[in-house]
KEDREN-372266 format. One record per residue (C-alpha): x, y, z. Coordinates in steps of 0.02 Angstrom, whole numbers, plus 32768, in hexadecimal, padded with zeros to 4 digits. Each point is the difference from the previous one (the first is absolute). Example, Ala and Ser with C-alpha at 12.3 -4.5 7.8 and 13.67 -1.06 7.14 Angstrom:
% KEDREN-372266
+------+------+------+
|   xx |   yy |   zz |
+------+------+------+
| 8267 | 7F1F | 8186 |
| 8045 | 80AC | 7FDF |
+------+------+------+
END
This chain:
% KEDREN-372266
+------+------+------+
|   xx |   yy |   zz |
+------+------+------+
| 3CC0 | E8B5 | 85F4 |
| 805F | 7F79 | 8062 |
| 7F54 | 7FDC | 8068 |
| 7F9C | 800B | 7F59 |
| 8075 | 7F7C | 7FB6 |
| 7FE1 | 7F9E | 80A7 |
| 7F52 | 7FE1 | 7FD5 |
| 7FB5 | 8083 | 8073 |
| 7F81 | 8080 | 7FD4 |
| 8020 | 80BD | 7FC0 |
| 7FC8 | 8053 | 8095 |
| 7F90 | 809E | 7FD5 |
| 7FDB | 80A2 | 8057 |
| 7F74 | 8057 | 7FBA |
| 7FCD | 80B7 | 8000 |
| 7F54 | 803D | 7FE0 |
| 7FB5 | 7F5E | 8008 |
| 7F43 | 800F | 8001 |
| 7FAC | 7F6F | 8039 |
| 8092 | 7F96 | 7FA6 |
| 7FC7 | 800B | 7F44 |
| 80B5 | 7FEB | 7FC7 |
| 803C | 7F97 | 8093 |
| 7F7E | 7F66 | 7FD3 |
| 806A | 7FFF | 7F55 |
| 80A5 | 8009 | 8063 |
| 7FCB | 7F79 | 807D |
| 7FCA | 7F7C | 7F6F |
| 808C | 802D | 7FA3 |
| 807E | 7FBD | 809F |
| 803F | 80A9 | 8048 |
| 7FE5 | 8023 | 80C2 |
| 7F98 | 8075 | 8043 |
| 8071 | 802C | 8089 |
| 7FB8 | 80C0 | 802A |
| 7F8B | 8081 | 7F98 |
| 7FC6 | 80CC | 802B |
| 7F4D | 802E | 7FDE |
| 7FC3 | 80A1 | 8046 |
| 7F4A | 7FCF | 7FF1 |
| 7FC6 | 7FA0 | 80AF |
| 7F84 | 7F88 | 7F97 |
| 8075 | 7FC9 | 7F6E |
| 807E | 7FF1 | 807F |
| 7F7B | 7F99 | 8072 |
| 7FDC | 7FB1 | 7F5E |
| 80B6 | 7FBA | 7FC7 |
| 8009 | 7FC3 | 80CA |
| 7F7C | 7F97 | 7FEE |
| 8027 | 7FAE | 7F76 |
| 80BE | 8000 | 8012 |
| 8071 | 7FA9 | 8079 |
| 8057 | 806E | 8063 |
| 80CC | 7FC9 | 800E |
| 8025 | 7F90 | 80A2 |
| 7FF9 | 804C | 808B |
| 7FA5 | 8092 | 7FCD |
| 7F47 | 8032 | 8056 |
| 7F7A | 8002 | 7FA2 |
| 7FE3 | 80A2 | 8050 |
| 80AC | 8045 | 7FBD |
| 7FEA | 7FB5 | 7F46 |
| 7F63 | 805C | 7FED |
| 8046 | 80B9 | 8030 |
| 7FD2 | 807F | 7F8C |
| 809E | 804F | 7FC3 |
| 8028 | 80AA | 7F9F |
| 80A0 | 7FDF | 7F7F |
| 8031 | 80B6 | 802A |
| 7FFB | 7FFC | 80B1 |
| 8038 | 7F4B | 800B |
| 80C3 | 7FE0 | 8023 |
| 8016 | 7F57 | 7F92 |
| 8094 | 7FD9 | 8099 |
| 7F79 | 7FFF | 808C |
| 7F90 | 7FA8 | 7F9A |
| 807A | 7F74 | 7FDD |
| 8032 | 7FFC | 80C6 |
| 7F43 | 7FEE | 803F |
| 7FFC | 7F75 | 7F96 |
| 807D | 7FAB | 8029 |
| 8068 | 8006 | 7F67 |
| 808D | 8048 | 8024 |
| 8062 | 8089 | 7FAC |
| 7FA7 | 8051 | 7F66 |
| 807B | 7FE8 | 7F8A |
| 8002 | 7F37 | 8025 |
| 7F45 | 7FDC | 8014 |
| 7FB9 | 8020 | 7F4F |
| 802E | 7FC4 | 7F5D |
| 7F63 | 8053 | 7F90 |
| 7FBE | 809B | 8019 |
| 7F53 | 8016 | 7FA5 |
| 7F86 | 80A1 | 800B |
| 7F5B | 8023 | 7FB2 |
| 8020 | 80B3 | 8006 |
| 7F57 | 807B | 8022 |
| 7FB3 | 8023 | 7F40 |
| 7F9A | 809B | 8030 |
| 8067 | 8087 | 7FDB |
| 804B | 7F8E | 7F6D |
| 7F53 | 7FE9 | 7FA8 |
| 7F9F | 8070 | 7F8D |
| 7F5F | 7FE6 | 805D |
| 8058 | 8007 | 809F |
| 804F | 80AF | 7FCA |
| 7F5D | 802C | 7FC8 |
| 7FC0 | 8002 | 80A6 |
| 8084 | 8051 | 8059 |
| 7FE7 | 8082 | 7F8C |
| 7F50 | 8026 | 8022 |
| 801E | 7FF7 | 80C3 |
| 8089 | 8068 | 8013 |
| 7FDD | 8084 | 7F57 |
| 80B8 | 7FF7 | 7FD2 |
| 8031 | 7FBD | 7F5E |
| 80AC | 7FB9 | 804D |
| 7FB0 | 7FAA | 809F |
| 8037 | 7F4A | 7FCB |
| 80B0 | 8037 | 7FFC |
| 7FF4 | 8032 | 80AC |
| 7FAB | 7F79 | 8043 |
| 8066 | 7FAC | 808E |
| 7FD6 | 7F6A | 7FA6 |
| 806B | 8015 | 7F5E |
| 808F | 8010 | 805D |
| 7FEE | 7F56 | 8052 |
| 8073 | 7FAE | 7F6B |
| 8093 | 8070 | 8055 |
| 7FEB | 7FA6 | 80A5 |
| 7FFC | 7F58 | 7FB6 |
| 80B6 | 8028 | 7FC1 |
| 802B | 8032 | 80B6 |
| 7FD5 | 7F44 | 8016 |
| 805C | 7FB7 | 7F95 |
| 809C | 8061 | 8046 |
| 7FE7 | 7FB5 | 80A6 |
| 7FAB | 7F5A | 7FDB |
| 8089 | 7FD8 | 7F66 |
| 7F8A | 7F7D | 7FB5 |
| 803F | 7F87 | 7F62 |
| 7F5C | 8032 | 7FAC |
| 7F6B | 807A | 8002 |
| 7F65 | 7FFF | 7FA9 |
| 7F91 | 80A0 | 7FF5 |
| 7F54 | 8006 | 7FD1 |
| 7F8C | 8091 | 7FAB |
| 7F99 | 8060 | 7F94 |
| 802F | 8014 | 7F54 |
| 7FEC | 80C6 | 8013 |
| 809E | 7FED | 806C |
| 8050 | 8010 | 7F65 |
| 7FBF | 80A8 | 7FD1 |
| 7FF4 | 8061 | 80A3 |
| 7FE4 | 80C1 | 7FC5 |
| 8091 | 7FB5 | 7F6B |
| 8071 | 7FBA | 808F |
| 8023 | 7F3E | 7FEB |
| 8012 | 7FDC | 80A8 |
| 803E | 7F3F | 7FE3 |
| 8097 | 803B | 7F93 |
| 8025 | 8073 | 8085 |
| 7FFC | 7F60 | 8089 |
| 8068 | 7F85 | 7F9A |
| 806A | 80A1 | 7FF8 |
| 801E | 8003 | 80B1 |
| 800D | 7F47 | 8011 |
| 8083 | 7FEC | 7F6E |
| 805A | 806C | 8070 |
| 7FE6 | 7F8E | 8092 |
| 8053 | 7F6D | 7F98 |
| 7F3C | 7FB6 | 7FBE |
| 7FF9 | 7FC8 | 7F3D |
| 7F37 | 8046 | 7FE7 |
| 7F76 | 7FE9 | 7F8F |
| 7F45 | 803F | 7FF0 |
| 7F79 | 7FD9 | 7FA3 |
| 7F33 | 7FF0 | 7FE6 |
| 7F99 | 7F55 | 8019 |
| 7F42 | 7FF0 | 8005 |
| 7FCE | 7F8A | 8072 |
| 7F7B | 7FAD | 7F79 |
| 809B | 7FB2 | 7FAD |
| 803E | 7FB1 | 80A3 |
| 7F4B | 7F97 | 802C |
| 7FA0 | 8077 | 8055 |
| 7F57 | 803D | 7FAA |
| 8025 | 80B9 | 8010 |
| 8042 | 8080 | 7F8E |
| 8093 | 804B | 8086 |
| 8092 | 8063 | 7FB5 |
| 8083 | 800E | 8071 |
| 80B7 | 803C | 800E |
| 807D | 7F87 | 805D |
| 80A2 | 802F | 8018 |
| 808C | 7F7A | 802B |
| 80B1 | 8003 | 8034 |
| 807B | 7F91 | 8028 |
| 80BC | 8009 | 8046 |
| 807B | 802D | 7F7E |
| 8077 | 7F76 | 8048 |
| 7F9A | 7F8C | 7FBA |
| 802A | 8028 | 7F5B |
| 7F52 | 7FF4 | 7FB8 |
| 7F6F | 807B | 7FC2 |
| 7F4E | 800E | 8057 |
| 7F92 | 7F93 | 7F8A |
| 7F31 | 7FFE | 7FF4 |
| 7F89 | 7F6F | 7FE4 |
| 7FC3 | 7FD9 | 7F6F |
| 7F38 | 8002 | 7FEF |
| 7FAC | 7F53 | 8035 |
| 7F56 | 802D | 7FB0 |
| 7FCB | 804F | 7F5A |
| 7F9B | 809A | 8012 |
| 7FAE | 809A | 7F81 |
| 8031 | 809D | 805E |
| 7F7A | 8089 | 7FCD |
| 8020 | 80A2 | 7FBA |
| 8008 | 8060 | 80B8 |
| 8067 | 7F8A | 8041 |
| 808F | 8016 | 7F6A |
| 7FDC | 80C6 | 8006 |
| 8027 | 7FE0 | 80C9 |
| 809B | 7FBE | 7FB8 |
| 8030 | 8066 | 7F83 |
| 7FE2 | 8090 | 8070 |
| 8060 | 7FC9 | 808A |
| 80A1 | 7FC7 | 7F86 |
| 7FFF | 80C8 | 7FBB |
| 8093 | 802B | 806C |
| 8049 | 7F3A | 7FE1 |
| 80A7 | 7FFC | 7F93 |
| 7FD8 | 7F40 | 7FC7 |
| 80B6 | 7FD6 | 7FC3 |
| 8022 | 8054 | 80C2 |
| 8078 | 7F7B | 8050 |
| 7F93 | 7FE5 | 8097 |
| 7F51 | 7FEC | 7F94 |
| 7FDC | 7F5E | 7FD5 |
| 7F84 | 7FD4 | 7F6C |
| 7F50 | 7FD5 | 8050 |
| 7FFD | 7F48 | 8007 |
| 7FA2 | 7FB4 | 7F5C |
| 7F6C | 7F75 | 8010 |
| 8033 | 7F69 | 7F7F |
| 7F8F | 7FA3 | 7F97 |
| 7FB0 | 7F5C | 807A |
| 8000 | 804F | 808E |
| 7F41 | 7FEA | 806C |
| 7F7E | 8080 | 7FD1 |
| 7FFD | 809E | 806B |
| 7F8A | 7FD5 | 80AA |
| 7F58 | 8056 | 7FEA |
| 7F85 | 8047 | 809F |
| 7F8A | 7F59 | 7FE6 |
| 8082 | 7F87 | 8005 |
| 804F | 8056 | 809F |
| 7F3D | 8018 | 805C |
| 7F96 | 7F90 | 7FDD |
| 7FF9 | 7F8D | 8090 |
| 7FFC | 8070 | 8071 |
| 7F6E | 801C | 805C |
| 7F59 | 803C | 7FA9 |
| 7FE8 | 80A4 | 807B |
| 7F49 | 8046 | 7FF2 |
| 7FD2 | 8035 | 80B3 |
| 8028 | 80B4 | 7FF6 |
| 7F6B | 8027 | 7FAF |
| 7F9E | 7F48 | 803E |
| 8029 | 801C | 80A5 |
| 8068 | 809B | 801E |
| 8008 | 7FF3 | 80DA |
| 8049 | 7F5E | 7FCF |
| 8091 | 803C | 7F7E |
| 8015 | 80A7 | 808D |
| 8022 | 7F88 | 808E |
| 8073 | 7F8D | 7FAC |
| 80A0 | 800C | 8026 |
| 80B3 | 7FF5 | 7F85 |
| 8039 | 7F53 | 8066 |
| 7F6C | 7FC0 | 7FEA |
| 7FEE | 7F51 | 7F81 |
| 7F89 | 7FCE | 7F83 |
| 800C | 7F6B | 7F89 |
| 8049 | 7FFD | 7F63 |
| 7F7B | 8015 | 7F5A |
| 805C | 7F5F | 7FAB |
| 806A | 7F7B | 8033 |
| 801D | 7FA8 | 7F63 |
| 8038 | 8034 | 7F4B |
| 8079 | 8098 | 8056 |
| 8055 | 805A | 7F8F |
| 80D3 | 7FED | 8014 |
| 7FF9 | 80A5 | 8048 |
| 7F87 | 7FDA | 807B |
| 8045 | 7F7B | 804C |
| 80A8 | 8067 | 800C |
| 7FAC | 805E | 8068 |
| 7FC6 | 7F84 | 8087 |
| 806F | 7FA1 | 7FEC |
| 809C | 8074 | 8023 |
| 807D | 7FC2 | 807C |
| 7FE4 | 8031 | 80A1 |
| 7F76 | 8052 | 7FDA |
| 7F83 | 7F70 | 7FDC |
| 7F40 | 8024 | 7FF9 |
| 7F8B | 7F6A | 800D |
| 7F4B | 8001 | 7FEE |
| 7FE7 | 80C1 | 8035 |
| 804C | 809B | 7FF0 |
| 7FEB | 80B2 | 8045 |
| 7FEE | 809E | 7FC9 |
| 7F52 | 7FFD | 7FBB |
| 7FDE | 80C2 | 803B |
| 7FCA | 8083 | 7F71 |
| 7FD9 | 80AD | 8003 |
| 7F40 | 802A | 8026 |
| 7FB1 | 8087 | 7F62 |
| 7F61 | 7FBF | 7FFC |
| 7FD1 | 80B9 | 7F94 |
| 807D | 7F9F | 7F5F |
| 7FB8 | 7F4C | 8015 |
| 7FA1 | 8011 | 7F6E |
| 807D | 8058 | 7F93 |
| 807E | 7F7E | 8029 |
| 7F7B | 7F86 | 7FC6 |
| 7FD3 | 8044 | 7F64 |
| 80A5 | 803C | 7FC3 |
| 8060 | 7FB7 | 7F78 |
| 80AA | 7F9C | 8031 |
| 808B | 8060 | 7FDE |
| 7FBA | 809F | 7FF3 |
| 8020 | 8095 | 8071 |
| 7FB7 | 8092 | 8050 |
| 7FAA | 8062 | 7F62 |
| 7FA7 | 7F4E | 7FF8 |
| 7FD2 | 8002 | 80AB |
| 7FB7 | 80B1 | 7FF7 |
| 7F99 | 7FDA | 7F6C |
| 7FA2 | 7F74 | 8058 |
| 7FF2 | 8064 | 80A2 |
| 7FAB | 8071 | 7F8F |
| 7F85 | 7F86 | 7FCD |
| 7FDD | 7FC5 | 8095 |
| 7FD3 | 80B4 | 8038 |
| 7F87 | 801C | 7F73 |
| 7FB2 | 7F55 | 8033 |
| 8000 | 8046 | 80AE |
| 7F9B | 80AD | 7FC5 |
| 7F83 | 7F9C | 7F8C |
| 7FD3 | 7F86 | 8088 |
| 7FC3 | 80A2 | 8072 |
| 7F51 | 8015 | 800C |
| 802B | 80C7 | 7FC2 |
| 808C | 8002 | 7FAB |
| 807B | 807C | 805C |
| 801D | 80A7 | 7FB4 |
| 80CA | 8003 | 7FC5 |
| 8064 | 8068 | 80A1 |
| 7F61 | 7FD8 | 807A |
| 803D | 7FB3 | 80A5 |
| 7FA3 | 7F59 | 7FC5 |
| 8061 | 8000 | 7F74 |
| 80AC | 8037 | 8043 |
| 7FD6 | 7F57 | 8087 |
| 7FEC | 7F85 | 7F79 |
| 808A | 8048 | 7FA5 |
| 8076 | 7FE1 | 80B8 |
| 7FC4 | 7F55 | 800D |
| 802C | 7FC8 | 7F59 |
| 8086 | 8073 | 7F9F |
| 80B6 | 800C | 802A |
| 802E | 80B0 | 801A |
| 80B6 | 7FE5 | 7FA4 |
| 802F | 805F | 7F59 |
| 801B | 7F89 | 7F79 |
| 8082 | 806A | 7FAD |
| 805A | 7FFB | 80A9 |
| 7FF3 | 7F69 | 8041 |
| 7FEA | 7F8B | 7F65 |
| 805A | 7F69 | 8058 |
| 7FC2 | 8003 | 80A9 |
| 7F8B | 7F75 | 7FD9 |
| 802D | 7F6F | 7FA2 |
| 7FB2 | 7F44 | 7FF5 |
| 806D | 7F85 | 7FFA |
| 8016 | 7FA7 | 7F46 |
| 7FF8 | 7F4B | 8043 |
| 8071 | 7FBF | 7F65 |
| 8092 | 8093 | 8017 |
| 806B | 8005 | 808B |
| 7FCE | 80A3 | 8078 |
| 802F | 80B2 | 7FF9 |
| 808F | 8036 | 807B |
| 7FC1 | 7FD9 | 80BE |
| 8030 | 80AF | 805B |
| 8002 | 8030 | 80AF |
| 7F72 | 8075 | 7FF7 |
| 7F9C | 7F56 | 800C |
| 8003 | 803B | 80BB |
| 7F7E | 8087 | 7FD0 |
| 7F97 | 7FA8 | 7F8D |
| 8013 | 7F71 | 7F73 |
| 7FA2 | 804D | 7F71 |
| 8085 | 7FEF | 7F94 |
| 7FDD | 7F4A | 801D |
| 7F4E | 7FC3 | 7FE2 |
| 7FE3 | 7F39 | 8007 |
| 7FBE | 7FC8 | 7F52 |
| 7F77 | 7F8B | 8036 |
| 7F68 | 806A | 7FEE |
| 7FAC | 7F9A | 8084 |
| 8072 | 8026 | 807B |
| 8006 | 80CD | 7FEF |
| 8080 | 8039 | 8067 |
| 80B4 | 8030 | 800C |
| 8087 | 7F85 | 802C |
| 801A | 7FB5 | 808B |
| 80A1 | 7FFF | 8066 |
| 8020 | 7F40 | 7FEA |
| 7FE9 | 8021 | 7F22 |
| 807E | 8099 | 8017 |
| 8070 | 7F94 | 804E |
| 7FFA | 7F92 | 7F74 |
| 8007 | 806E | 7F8D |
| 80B3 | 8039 | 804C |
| 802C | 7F2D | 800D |
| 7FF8 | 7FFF | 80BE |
| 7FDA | 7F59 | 802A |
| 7F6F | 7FE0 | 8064 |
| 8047 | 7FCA | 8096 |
| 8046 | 80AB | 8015 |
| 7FB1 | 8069 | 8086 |
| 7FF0 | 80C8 | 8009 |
| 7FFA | 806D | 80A6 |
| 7F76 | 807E | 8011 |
| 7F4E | 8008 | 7FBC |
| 7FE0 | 8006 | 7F3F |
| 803A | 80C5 | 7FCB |
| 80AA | 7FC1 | 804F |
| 8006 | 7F64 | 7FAF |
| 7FDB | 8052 | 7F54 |
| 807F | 807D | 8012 |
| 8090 | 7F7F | 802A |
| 7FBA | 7F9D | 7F6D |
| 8018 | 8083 | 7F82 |
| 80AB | 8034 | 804E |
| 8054 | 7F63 | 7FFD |
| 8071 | 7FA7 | 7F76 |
| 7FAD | 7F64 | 7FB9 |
| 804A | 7F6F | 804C |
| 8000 | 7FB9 | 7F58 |
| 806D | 8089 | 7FB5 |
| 8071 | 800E | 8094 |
| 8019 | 7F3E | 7FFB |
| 8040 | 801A | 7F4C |
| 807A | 8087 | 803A |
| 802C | 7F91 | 809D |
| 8031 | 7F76 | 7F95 |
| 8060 | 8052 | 7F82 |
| 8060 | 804C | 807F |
| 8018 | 7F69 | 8048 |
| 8030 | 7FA2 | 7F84 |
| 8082 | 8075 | 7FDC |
| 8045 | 8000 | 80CE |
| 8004 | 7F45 | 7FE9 |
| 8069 | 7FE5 | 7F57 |
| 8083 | 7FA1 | 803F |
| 8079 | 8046 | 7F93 |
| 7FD6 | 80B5 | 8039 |
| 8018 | 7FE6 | 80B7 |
| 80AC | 7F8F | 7FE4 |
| 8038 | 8097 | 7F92 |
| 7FBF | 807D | 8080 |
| 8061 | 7F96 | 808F |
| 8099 | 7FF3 | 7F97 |
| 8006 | 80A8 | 7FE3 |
| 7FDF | 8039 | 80BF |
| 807C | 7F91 | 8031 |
| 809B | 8054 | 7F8A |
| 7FC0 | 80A5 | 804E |
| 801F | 7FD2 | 80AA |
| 80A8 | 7FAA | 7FD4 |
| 8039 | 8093 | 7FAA |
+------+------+------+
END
């Protein structure tokens, strides 16, 4: 606290850190990004290449994919050069793995390993356990933690009460709670969990910010909610009421506002050896240079991270078989949509024959390939969706990786998917922000990541709070009788 009152930066160590979602916030905010663990090579290739590495530290060494199991948070802090553990960090953050943690993700796990209890033994889901081993050894003066809501109702477990638990007993004061991104200035509905602690010495409690933007949550996103608060005791000391938009506050930041001068991308079906051989790094010009939205200009304009005249990631996903159903669909509708004008298409497809194929001939199964989904629509009734320009998008996930038909670009004239550059937006990474790996990758760090947005909300709050100068000549004082006595 004495170096925090000295004008010098929180310095952070982050775990999980993904290509450094949360760690843009941190950074803007005025913490230091003094050391992070990712386990995946290309969101840890990522973060290196667009963070700093400490002095004195390789580029080499800063962009070492790490395991926070296997990883001993004292080496770590030795190979770079920071001394003892327990000295070197003053935050420790963590976007802890969702997978186990999130209905879908559970879902899955389900289906692969045909036991009903698989999430709970995931290795992931016990992650949250090794995190506290962390904070034992590291001793931080705060700690945020980041997740899905659905940490809240693990197989009726509330796993944050059972962490602020264990910190309370480590000397934290804790809080939790649930913000959606869209009321912090990005244009995406994203409910999230964040968890913050700070050192009970300091004689404060955790506090969240309050929304900077207006926005409608829809009825999935408050049954998301209300869901994931089931196991909740709301007069609970450690939750704190979900931070309230007030009236005057900027309208919530829809998909048009945040895309639109982005390039106009038409050559996967124009020219499709073109879009294959074109590469994530490489530029194109902006759509519009004039009349940019606030938002936009956030984004190039974000320190450090400028973006004049061109920007990269102009790659989409090539399915030239649903160019015409991504044309003719309706904007915000979703897969039953999509199937209905497949169908259409494949009854245009059988009267335009010169014989019309008999129904189950091999002619007709062909057309039927070339222009029909195969997906159930009771199944899968969200796997496609196209993009309501005036709403603020659906949840960005990291299945992106495997295909983005759960986000469909709403100009009709453009009938594709999105591309990584409009994810990226979507999640308020500014433009000037580059991703390792070709486009799966840099989809799937995409949808893992916090939005910078939200995390610079969190960031600031918690700074704010480090900085009061009353707080850190009270925690001082109060350090200082210790000792004496």
């Amino acid at each position: 606290m004495r170096r925090i009152r000295e004008g010098r930066a929180p310095r952070v160590l982050e775990l999980c850190s993904g290509c450094g979602g949360l760690s843009l916030g941190l950074s803007r905010a005025g913490f230091e990004l003094v050391a992070h663990i990712e386990n995946d090579p290309l969101a840890a290739a990522s973060y290196a290449i667009n963070f700093s590495p400490p002095p004195g530290v390789s580029a080499q060494t800063w962009a070492i994919a790490r395991d926070m199991v296997s990883q001993n948070p004292h080496d770590l802090s030795l190979e770079l050069g920071l001394g003892p553990a327990e000295k070197a960090f003053d935050v420790l953050a963590a976007g802890l793995p969702c997978q186990a943690f999130a209905r879908i993700g559970r879902s899955k796990l389900r289906s692969i390993a045909g036991d009903d209890e698989a999430f709970k033994n995931d290795p992931r889901a016990k992650l949250y356990k090794r995190f506290l081993e962390y904070v034992e050894i590291v001793q931080p003066i705060a700690i945020i933690i980041e997740n899905v809501p659905d940490i809240l109702n693990f197989g009726g477990h509330n796993v944050p009460e059972e962490i602020c638990q264990t910190l309370e007993d480590l000397g934290y004061s804790t809080g939790y709670t649930l913000l959606n991104a869209a009321f912090y200035g990005v244009p995406q509905m994203r409910e999230r969990l964040f968890l913050v602690a700070v050192d009970r010495s300091l004689g404060i409690r955790p506090s969240f910010p309050v929304p900077t933007h207006r926005a409608n949550m829809t009825a999935g996103y408050e049954g998301v909610r209300t869901v994931a608060l089931r196991h909740v005791c709301t007069v609970s000391s450690r939750f704190v009421p979900i931070p309230k938009a007030t009236g005057g506050l900027p309208e919530q930041i829809s998909v048009r506002s945040a895309l639109s001068d982005l390039p106009f991308i038409t050559e996967h079906f124009r020219n499709p050896l073109e879009m294959r051989r074109r590469k994530i790094a490489d530029r194109l010009p902006y759509r519009s240079f004039a009349g940019l939205t606030p938002y936009a200009q956030l984004m190039r304009k974000w320190p450090g991270f400028r973006s004049d005249g061109e920007v990269s990631g102009n790659v989409v996903r090539m399915t030239p078989r649903d160019y015409p159903i991504f044309r003719r669909m309706a904007k915000g509708t979703s897969y039953p949509e999509a199937l209905k004008v497949a169908e259409e298409l494949f009854e245009a497809r059988l009267t335009a024959e010169p014989v019309r194929p008999r129904a189950g001939s091999s002619r007709w199964k062909e057309l039927r390939k070339e222009c029909v989904p195969p997906y159930n629509p009771g199944k899968f009734p969200n796997k496609w969706w196209k993009l309501d320009p005036d709403l603020p998008s659906r949840t960005l996930t990291a299945h992106m990786g495997k295909d983005t038909y759960s986000h469909i670009h709403w100009d009709s004239r453009q009938q594709r998917t999105l591309s990584v550059r409009e994810a990226a937006r979507l999640q308020s990474f500014p433009d000037g922000f580059q991703f390792a790996g070709a486009m799966n990758a840099a989809f799937r760090q995409i949808g893992n990541a916090v939005p910078p947005l939200l995390g610079l909300a969190v960031a600031k709050e918690l700074k704010r709070v480090l900085t009061s100068t009353m707080t850190i000549e009270r925690s001082i004082a109060k350090q200082s009788k210790e000792y004496a006595a």
